[in-house]
DSSP file (Angstrom, degrees, kcal/mol; ACC not computed):
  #  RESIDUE AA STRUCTURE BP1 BP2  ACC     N-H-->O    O-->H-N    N-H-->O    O-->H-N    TCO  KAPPA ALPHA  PHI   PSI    X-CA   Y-CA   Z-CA
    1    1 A X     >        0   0    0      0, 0.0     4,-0.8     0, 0.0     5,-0.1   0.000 360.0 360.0 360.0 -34.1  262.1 -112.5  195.4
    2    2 A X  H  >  +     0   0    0      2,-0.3     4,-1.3     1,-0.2     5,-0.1   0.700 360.0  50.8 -83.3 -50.0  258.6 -114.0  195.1
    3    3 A X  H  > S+     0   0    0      1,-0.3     4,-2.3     2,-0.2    -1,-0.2   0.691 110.8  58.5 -99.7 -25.9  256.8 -110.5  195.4
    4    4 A X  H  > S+     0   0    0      1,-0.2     4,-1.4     2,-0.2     5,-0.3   0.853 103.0  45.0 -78.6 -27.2  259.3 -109.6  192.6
    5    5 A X  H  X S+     0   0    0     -4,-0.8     4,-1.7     2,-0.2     5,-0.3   0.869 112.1  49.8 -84.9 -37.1  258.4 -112.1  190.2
    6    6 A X  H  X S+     0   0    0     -4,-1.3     4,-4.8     2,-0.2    -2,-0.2   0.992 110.2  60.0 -76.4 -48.6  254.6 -111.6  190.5
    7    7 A X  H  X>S+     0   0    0     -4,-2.3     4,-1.2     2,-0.2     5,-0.5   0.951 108.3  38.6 -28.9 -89.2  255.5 -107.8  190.0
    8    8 A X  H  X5S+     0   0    0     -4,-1.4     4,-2.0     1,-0.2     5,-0.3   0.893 111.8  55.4 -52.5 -54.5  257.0 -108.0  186.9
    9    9 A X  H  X5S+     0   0    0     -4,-1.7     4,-1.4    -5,-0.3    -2,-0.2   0.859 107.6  52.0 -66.2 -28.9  254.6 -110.5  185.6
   10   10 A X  H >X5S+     0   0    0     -4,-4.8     3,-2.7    -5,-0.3     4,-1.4   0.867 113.6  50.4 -39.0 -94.1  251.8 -108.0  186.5
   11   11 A X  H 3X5S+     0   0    0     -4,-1.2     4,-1.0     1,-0.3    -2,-0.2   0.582 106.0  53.4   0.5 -44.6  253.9 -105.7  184.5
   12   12 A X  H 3X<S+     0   0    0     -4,-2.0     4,-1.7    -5,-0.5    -1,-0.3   0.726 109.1  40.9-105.0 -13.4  254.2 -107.6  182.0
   13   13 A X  H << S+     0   0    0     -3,-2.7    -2,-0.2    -4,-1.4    -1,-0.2   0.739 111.2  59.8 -87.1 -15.6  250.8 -108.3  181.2
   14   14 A X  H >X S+     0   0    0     -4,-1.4     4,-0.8    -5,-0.2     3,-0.5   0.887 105.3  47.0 -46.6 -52.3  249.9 -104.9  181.8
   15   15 A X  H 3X S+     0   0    0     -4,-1.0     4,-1.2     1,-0.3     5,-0.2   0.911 113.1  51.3 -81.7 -45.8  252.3 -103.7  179.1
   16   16 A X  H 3< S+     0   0    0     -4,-1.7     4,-0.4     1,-0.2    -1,-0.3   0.363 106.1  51.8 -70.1  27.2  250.9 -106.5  176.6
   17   17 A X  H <4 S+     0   0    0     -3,-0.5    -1,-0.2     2,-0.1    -2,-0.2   0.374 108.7  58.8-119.0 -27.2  247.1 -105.5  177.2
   18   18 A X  H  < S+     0   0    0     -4,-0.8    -2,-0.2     1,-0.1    -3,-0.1   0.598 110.6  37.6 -73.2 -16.2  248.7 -102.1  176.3
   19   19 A X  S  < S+     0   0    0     -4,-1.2     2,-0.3    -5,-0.1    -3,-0.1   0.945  91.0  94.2 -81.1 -52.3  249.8 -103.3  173.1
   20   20 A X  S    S-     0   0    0     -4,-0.4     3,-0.0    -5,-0.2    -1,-0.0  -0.453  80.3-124.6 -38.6  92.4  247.0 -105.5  172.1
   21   21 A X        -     0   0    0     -2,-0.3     2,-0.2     1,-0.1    -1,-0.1  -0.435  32.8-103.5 -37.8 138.6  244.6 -103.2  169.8
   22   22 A X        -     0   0    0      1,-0.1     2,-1.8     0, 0.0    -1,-0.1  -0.536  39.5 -95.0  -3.2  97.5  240.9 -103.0  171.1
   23   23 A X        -     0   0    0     -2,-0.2     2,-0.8     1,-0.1    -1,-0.1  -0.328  35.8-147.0 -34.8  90.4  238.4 -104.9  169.5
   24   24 A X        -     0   0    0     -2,-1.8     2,-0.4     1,-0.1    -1,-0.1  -0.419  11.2-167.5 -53.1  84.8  236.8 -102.8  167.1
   25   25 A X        -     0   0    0     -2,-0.8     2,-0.5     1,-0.1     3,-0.1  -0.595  24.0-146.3-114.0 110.9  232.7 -103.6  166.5
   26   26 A X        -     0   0    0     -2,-0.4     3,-0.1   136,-0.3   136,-0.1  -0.624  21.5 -91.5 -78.2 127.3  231.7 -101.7  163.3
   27   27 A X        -     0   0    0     -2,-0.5   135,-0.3     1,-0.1     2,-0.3   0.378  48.4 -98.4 -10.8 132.6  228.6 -100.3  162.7
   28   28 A X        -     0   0    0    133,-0.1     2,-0.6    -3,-0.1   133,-0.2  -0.506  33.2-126.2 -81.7 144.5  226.0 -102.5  161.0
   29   29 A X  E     -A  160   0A   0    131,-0.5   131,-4.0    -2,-0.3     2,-0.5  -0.668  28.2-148.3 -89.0 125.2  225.8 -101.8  157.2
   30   30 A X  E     +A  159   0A   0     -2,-0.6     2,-0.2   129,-0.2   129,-0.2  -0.828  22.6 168.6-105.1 150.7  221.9 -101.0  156.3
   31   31 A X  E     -A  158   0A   0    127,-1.3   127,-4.5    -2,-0.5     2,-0.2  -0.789  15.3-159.0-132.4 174.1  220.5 -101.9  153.2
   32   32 A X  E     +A  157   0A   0    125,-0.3    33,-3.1    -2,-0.2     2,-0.3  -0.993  23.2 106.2-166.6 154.5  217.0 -102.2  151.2
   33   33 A X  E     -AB 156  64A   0    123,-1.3   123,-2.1    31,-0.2     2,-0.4  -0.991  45.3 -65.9 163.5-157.8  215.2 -103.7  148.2
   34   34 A X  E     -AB 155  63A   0     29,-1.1    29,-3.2    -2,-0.3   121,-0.3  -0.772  27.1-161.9-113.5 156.1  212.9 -106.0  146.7
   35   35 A X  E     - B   0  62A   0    119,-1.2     2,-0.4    -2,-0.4    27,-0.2  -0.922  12.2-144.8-134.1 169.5  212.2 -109.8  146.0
   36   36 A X  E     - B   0  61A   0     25,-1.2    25,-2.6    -2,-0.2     2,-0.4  -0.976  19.1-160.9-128.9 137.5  210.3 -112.3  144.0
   37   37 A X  E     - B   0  60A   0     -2,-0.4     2,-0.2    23,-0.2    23,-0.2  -0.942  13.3-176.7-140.1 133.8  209.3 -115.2  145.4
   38   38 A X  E     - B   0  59A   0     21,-2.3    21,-3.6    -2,-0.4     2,-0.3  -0.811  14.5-164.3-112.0 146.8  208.1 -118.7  143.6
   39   39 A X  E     - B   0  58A   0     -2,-0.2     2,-0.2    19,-0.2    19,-0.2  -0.761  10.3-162.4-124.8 169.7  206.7 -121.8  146.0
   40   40 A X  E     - B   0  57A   0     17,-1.2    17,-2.8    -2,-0.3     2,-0.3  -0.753  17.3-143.6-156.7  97.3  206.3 -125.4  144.9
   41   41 A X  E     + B   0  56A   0     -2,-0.2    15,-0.3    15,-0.2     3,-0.1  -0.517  21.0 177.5 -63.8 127.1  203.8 -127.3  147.5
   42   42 A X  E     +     0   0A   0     13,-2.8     2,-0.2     1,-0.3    14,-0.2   0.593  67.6  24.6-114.0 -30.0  205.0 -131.0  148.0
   43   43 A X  E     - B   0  55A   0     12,-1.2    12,-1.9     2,-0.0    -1,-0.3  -0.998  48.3-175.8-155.0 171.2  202.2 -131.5  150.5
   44   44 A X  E     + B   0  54A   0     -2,-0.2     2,-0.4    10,-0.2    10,-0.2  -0.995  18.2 161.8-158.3 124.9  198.7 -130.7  152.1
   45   45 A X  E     - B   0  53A   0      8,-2.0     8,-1.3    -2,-0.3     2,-0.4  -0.981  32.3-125.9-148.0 145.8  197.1 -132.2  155.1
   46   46 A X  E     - B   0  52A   0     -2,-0.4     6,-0.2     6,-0.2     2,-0.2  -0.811  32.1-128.0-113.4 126.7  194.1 -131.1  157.4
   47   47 A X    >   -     0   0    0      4,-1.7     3,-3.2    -2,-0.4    -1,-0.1  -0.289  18.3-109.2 -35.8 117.0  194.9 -130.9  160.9
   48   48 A X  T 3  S+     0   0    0      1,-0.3    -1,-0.1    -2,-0.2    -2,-0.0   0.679 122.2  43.1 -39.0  -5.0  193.1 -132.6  163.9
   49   49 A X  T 3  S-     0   0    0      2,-0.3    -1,-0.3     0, 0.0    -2,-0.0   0.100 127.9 -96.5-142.9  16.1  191.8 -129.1  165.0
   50   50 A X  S <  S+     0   0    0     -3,-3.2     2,-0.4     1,-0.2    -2,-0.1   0.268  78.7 129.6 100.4 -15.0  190.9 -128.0  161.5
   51   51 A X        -     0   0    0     28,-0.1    -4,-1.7    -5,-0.1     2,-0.4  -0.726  60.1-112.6 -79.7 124.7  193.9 -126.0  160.2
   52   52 A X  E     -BC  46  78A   0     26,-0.6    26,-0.9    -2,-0.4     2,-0.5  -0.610  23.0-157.7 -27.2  85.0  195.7 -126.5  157.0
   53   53 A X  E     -BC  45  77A   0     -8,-1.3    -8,-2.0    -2,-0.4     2,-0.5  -0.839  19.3-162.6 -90.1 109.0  199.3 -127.9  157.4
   54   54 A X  E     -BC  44  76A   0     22,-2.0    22,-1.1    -2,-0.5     2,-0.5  -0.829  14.1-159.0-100.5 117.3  201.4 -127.0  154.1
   55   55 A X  E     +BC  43  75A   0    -12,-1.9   -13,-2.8    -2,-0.5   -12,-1.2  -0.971  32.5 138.3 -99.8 108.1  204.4 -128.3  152.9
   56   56 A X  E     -BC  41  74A   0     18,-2.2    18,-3.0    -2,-0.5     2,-0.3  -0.974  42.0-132.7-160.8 144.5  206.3 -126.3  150.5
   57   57 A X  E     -B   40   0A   0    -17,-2.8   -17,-1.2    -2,-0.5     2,-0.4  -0.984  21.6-155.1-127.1 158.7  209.6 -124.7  149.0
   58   58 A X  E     -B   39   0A   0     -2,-0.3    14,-1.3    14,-0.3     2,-0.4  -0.960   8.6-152.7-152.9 131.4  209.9 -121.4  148.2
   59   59 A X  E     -BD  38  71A   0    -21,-3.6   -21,-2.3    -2,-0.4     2,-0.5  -0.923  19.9-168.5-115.1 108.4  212.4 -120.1  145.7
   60   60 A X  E     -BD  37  70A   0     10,-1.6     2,-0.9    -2,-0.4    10,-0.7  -0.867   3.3-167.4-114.7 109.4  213.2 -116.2  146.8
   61   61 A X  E     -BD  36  69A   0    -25,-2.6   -25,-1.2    -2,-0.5     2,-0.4  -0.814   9.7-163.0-106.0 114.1  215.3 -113.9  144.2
   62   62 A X  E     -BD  35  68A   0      6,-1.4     6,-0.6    -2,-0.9     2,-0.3  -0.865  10.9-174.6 -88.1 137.6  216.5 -110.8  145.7
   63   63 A X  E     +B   34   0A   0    -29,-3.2   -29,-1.1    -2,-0.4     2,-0.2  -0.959  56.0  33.8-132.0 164.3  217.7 -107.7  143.9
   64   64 A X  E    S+B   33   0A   0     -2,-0.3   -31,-0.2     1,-0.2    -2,-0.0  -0.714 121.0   1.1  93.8-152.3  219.4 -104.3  145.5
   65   65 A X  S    S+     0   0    0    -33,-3.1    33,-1.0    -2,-0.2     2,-0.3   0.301 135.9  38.5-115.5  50.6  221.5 -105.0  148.4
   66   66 A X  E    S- E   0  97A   0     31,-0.2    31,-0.3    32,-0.1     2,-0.2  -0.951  78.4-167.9-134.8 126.3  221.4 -108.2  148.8
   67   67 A X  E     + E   0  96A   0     29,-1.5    29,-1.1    -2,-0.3     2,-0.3  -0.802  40.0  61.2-125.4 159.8  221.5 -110.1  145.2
   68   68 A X  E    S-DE  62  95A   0     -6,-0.6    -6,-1.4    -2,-0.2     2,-0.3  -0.880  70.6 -75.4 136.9 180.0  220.8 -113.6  145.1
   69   69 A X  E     -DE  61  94A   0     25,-2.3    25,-2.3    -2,-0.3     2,-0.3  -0.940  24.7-164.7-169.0 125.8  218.8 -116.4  145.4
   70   70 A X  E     -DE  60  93A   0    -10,-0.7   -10,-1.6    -2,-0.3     2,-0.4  -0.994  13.0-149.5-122.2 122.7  217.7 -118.5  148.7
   71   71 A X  E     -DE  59  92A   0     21,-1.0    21,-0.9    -2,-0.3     2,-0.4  -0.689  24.0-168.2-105.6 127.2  216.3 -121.9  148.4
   72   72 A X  E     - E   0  91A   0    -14,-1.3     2,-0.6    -2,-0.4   -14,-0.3  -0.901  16.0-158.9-132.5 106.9  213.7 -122.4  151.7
   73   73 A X  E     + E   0  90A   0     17,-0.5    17,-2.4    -2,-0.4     2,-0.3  -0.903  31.4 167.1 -93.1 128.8  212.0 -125.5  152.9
   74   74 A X  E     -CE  56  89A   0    -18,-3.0   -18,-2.2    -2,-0.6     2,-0.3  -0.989  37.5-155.0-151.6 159.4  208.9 -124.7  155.1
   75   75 A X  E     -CE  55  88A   0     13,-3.2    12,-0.8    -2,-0.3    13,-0.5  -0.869  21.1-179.0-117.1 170.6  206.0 -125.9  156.6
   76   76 A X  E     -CE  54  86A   0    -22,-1.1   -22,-2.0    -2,-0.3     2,-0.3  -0.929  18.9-140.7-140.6 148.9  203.0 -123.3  157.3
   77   77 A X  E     -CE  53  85A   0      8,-2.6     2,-0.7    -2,-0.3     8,-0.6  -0.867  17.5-145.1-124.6 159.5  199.4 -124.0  159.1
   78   78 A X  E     -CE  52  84A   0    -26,-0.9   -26,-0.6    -2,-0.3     6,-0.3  -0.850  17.6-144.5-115.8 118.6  196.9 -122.2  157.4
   79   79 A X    >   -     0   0    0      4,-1.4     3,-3.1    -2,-0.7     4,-0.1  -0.580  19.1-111.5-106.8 145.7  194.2 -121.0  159.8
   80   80 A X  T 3  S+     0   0    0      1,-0.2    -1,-0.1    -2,-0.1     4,-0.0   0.735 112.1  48.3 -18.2 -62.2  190.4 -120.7  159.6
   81   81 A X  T 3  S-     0   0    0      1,-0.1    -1,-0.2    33,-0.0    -2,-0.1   0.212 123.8 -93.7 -77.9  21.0  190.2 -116.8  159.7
   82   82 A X  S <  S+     0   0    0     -3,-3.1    33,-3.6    -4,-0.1     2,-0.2   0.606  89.8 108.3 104.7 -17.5  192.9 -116.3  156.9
   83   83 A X  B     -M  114   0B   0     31,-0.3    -4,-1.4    -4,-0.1    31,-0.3  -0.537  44.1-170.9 -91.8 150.4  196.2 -115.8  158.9
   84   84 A X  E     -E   78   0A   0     29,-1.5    29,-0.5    -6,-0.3     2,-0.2  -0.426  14.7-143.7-111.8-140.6  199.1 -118.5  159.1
   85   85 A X  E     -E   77   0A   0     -8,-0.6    -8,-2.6    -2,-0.2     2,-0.3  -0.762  15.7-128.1 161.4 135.7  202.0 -119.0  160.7
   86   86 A X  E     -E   76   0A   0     25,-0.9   -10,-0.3    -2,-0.2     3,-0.1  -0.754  20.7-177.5-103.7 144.5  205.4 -120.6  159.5
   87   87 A X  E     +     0   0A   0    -12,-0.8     2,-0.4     1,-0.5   -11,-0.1   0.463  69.7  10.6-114.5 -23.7  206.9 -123.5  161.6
   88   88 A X  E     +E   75   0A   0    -13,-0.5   -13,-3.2     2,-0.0    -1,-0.5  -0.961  67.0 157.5-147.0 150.2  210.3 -124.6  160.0
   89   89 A X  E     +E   74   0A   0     -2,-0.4    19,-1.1   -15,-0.3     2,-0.2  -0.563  14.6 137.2 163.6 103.8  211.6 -122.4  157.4
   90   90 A X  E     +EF  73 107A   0    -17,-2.4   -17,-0.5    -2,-0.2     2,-0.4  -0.927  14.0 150.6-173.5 140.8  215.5 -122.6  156.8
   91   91 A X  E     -EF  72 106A   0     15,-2.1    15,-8.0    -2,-0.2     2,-0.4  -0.946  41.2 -96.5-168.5 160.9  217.2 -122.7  153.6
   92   92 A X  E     -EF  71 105A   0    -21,-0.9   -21,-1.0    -2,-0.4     2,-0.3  -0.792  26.6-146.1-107.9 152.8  220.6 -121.7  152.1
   93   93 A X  E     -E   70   0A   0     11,-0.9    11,-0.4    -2,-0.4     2,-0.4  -0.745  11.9-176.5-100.4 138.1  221.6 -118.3  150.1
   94   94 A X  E     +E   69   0A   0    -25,-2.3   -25,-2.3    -2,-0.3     2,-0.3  -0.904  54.7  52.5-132.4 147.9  224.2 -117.7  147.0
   95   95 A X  E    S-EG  68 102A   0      7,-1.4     7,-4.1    -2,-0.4     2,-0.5  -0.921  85.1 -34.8 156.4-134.7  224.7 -114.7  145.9
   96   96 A X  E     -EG  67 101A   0    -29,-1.1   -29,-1.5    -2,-0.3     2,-0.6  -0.872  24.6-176.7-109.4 120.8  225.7 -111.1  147.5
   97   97 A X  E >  S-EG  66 100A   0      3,-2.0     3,-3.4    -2,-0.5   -31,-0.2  -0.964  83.6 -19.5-117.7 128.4  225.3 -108.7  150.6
   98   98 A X  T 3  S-     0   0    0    -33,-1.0   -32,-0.1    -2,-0.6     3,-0.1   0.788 130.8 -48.9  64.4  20.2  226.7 -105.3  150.8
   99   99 A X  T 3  S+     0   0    0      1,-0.3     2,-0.5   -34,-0.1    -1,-0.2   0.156 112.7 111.1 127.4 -67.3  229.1 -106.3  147.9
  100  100 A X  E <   -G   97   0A   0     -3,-3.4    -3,-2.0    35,-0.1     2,-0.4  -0.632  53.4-149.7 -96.5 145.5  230.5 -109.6  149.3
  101  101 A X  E     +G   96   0A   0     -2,-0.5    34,-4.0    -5,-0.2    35,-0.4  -0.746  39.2  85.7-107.7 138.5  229.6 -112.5  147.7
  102  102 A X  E     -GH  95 134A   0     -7,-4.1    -7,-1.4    -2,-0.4     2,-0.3  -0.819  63.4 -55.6-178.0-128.1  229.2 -116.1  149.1
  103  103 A X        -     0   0    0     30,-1.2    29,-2.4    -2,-0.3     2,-0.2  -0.872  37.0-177.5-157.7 131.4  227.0 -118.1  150.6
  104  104 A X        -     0   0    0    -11,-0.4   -11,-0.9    -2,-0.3     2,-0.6  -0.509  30.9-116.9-122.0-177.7  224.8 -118.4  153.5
  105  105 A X  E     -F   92   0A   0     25,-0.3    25,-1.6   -13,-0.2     2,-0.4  -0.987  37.9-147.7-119.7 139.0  222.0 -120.5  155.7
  106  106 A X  E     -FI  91 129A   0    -15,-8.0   -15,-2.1    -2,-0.6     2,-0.5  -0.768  18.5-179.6 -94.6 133.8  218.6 -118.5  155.6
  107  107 A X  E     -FI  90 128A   0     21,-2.6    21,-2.5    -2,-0.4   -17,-0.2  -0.889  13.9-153.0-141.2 117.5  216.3 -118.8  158.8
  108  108 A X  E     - I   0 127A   0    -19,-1.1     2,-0.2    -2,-0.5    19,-0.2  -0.670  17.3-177.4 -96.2 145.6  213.2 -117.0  158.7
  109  109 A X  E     + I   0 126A   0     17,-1.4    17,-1.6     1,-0.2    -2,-0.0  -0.920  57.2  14.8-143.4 163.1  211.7 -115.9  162.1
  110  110 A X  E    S+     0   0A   0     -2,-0.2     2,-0.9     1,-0.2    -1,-0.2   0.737  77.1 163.4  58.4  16.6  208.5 -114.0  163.4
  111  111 A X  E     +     0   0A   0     14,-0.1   -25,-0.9    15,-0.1    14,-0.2  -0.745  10.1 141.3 -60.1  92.9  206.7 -114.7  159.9
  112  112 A X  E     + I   0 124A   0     12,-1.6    12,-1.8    -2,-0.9     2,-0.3  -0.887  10.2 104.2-124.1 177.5  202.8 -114.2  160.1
  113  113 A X  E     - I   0 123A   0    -29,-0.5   -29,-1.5    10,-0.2     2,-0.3  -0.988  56.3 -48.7 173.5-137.2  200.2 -112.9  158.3
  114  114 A X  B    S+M   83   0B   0      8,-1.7   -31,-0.3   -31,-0.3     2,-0.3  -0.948  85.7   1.3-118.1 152.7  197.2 -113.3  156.2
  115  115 A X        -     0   0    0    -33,-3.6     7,-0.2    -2,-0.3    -2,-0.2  -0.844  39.0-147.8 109.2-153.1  196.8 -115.4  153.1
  116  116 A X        +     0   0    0     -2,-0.3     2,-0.4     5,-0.2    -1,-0.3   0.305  42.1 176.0 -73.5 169.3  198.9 -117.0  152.1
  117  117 A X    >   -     0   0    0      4,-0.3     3,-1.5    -3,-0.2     4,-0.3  -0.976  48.7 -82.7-125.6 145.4  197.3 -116.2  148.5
  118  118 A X  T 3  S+     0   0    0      1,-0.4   -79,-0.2    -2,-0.4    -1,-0.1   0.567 132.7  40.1 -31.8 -49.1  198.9 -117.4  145.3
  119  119 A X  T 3  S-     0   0    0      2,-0.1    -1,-0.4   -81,-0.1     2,-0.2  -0.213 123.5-103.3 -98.0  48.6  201.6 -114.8  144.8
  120  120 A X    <   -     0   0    0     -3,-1.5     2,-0.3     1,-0.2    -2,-0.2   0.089  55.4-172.7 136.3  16.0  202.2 -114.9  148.8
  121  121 A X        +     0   0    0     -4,-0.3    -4,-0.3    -2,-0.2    -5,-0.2  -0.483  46.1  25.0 -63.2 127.8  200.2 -111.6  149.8
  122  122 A X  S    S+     0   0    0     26,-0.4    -8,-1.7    -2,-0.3    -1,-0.2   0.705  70.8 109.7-153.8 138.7  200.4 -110.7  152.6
  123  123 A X  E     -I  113   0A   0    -10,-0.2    25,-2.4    -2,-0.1     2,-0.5  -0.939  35.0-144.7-151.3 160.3  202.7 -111.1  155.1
  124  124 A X  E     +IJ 112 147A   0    -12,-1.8   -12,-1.6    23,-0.2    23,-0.2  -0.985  33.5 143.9-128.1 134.4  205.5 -109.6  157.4
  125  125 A X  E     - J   0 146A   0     21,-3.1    21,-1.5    -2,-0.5     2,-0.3  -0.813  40.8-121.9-151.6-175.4  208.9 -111.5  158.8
  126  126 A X  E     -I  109   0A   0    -17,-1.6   -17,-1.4    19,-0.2     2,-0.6  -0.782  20.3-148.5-131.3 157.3  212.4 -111.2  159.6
  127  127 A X  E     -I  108   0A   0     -2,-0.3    16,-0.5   -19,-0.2     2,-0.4  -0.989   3.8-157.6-138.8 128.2  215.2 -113.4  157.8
  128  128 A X  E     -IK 107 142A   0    -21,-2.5   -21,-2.6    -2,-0.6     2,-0.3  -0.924  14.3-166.2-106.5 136.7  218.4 -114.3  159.9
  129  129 A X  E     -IK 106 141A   0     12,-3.6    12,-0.7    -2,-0.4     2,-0.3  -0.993   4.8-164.6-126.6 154.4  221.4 -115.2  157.3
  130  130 A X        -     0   0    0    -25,-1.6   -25,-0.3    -2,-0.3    10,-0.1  -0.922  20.9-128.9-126.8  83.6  224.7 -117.0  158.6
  131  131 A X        +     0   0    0     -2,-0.3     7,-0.5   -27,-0.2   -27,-0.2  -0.150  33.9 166.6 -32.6 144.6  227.7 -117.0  156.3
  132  132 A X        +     0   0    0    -29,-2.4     5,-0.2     1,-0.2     2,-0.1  -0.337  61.1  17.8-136.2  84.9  229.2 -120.4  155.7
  133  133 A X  S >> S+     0   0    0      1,-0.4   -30,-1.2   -31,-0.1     3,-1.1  -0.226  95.1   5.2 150.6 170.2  231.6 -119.3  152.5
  134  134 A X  B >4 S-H  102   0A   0      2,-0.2     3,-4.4     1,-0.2    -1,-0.4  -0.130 120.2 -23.8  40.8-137.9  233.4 -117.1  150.3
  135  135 A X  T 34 S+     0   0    0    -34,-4.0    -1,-0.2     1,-0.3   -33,-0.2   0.830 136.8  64.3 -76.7 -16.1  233.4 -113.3  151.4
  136  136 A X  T X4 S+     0   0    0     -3,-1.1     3,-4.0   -35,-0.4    -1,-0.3   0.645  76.5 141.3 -83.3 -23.2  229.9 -114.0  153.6
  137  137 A X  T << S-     0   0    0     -3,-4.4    -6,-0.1    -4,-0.6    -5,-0.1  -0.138  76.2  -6.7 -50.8 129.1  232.0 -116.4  155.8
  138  138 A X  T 3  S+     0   0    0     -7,-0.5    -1,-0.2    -8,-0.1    25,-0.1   0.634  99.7 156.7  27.7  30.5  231.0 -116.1  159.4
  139  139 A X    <   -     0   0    0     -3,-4.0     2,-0.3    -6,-0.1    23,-0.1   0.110  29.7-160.0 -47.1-170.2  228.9 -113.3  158.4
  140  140 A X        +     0   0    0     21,-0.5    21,-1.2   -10,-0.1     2,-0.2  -0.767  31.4 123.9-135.0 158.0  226.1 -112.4  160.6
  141  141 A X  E     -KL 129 160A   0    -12,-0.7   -12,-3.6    -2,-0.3     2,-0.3  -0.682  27.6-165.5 150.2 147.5  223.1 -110.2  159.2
  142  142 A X  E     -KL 128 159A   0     17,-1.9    17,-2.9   -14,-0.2     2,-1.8  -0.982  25.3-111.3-153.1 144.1  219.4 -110.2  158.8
  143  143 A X  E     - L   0 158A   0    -16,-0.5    15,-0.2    -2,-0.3   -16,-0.2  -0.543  21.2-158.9-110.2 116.0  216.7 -108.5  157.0
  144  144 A X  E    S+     0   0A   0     -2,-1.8     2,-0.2    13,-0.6    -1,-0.2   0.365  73.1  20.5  54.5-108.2  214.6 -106.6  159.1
  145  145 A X  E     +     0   0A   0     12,-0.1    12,-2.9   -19,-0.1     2,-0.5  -0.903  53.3 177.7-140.2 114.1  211.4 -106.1  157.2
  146  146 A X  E     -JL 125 156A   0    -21,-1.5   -21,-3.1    10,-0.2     2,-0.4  -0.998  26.1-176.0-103.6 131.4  210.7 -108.4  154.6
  147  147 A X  E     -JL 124 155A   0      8,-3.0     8,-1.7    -2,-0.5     2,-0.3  -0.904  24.2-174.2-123.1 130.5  207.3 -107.1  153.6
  148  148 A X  E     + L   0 154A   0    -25,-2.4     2,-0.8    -2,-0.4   -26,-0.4  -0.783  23.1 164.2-118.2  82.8  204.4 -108.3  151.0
  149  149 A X  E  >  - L   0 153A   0      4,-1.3     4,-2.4    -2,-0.3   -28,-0.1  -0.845  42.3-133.9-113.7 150.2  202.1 -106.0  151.0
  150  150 A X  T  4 S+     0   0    0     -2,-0.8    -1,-0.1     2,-0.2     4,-0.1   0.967 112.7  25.5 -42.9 -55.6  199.2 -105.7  148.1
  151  151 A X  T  4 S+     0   0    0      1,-0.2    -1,-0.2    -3,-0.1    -2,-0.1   0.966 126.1  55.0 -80.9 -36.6  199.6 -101.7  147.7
  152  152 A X  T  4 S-     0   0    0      1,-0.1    -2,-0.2    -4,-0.1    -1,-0.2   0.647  94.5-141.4 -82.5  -0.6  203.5 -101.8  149.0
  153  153 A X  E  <  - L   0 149A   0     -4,-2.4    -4,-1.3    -5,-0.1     2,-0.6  -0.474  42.7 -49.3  78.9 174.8  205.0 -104.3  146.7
  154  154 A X  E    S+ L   0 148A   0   -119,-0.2  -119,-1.2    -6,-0.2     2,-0.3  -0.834  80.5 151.9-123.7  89.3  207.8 -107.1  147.6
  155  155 A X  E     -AL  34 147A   0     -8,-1.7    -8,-3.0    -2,-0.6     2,-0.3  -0.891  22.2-173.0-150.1 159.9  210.4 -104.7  149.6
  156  156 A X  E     -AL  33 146A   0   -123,-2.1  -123,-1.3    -2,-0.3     2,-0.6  -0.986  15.9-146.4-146.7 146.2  213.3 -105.7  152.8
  157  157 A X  E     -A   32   0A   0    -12,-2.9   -13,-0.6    -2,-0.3     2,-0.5  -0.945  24.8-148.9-113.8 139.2  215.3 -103.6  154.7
  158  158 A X  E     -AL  31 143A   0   -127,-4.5  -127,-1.3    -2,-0.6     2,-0.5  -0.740  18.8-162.7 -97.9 144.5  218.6 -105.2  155.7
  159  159 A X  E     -AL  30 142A   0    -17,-2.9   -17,-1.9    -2,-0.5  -129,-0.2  -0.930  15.7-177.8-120.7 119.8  221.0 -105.0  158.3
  160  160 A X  E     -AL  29 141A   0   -131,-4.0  -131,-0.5    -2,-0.5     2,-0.2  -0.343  10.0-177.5 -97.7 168.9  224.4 -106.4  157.7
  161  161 A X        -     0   0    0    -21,-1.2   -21,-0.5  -133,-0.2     2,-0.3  -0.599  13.2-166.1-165.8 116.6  227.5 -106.6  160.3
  162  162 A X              0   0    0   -135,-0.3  -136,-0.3    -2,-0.2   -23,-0.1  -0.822 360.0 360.0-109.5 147.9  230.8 -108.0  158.7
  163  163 A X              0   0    0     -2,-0.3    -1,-0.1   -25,-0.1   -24,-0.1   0.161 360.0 360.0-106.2 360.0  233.7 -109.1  161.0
């Protein structure tokens, strides 16, 4: 009786596992465009080892396909030969990706480069965004390449993946 009851309840989760649709993991949606980006420095302080520690928020406008506007708190250290490096930089989004509209938290990663210089030339990064509302909730998605370059202009490529 015993070998019969385990039977059918194999059986029977067998038959529900059969039932169950497959999670389905869609393709990531790619996208591209440009941004404008305005900073506002709140502080400046020279380092024990000579480097330039920067306090700033940085106001980012995207158009194309991701519209919108991300509000950024950062620090950056500013180095002798011209380069920096970002060390906190995380900041929230409204607007749009792919379409859906909401709202997200921005975390920029892997940001170096040289400068920065008044309009923010030139640098290369990655952006991680995290839905917390409207159609962007529990999004995931990032761009890329956000690129400043002199001759290339303000440009990202995106990669989106909606659940």
């Amino acid at each position: 009786m015993r070998k019969l009851k385990i039977s059918l309840l194999f059986l029977g989760l067998m038959l529900l596992l059969l039932v169950v649709p497959a999670a389905q993991a869609s393709a990531p949606e790619k996208g591209s465009g440009t941004f404008d980006i305005a900073r506002v420095i709140s502080g400046v302080k020279i380092t024990d080892d000579g480097n330039i520690k920067v306090n700033f928020t940085s106001t980012i406008t995207y158009e194309g396909d991701i519209e919108g506007v991300s509000v950024v708190q950062a620090v950056a250290i500013l180095h002798d030969d011209g380069t920096f490096n970002l060390l906190a930089h995380s900041g929230n989004f409204i607007g749009s990706i792919n379409g859906r509209e909401g709202t997200a938290i921005v975390k920029f990663a892997q940001v170096s480069g040289e400068g920065p210089a008044p309009d923010g030339c030139c640098y290369v990064g990655n952006v991680q965004f995290e839905g917390t509302g409207g159609d962007l909730e529990n999004f995931k998605g990032r761009i890329d390449k956000l690129s400043f370059q002199a001759e290339g202009g303000k440009t990202y490529l995106s990669s989106a993946h909606f659940h």
